[in-house]
C-alpha positions as CSV (number, residue, x, y, z in Angstrom):
1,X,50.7,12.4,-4.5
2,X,48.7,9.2,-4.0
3,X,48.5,9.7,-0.2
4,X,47.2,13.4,-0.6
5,X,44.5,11.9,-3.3
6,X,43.2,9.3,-0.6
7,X,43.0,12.2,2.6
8,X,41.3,13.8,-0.1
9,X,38.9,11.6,-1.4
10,X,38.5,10.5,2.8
11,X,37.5,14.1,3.3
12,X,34.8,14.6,0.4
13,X,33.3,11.0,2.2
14,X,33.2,12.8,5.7
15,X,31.9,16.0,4.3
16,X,28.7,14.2,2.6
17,X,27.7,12.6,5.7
18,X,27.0,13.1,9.1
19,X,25.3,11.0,12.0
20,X,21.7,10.3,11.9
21,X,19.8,12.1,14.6
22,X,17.8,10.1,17.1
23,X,13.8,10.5,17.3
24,X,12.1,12.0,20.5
25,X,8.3,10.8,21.4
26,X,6.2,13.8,21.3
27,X,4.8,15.3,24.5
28,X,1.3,15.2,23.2
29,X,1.8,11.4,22.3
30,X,0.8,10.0,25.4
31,X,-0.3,6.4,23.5
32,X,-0.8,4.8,20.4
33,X,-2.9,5.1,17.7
34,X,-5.3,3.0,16.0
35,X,-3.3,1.2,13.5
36,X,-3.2,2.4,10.3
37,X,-3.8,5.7,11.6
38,X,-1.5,8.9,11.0
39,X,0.2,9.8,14.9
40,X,1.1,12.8,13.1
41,X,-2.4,14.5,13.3
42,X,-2.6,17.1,15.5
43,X,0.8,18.1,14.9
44,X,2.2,16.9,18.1
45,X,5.9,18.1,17.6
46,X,7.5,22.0,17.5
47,X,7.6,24.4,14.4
48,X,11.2,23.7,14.1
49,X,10.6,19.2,14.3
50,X,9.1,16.9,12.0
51,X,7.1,14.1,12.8
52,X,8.1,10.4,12.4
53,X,6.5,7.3,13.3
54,X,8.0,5.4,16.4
55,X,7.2,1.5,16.9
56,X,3.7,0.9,18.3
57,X,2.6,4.2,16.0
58,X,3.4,6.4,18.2
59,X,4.4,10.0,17.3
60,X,8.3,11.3,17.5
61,X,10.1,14.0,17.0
62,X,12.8,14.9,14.8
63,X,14.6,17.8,15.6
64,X,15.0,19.5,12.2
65,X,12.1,20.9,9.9
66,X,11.5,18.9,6.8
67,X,14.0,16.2,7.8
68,X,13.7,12.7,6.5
69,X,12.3,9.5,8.8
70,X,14.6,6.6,8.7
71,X,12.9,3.4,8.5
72,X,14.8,2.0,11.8
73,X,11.8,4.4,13.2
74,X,14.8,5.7,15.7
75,X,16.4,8.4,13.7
76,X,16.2,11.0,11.2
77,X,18.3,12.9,8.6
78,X,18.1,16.4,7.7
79,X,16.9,17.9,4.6
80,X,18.1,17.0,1.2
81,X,20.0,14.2,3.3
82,X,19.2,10.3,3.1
83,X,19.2,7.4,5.5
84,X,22.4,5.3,5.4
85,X,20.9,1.9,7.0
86,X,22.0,-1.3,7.3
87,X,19.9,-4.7,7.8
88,X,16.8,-5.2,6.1
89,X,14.5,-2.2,6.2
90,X,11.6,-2.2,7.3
91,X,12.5,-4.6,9.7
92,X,13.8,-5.3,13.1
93,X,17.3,-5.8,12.5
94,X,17.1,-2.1,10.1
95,X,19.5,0.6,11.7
96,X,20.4,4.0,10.3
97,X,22.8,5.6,11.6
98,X,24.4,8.0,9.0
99,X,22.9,10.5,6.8
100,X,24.6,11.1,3.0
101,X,23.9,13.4,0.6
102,X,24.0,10.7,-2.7
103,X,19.8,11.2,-3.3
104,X,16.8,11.7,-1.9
105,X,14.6,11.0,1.1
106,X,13.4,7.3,0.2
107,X,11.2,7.5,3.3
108,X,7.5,6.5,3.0
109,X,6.9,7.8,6.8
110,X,7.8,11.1,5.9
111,X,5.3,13.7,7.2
């Protein structure tokens, strides 16, 4: 009974989560912006993307509508999905590589 509790409890873990999904650079991003400035304008990714800041604010492209931009600026999470990072983030050694359903999108670079 304990066993099936655990493969239970396993399986709920698996089924909130999946893998973060990695960030393209837009086609129309052919260099950076001035800092400060939003790489977003002109909306440089499809109908069906959304737009995240890559390092050197550059534009990329995640491939889900409304997704969430990790702050590794590498990967994405789809809607009503959050980062799963570890390191300090913002920061070099930040990476996300999971997405989980436990809240919101705490990305300030969500466009």
């Amino acid at each position: 009974m304990r066993a099936a509790l655990i493969l239970l409890a396993l399986m709920a873990v698996a089924a909130a989560s999946q893998m973060a999904s990695p960030l393209r650079a837009a086609h129309a991003a052919k260099k950076s912006v001035a800092p400060g400035a939003d790489p977003c304008t002109g909306h440089p990714c499809g109908p069906t993307e959304t737009c995240c800041t890559l390092p050197g604010n550059q534009a990329g492209c995640c491939p889900a509508a409304k997704a969430c931009c990790c702050p590794d600026q590498a990967h994405c999470c789809t809607d009503n999905l959050k980062c799963t990072c570890t390191g300090t983030c913002p920061g070099s050694n930040c990476q996300c590589t999971a997405c989980a359903a436990d809240g919101k999108c705490e990305s300030s670079i969500k466009f």
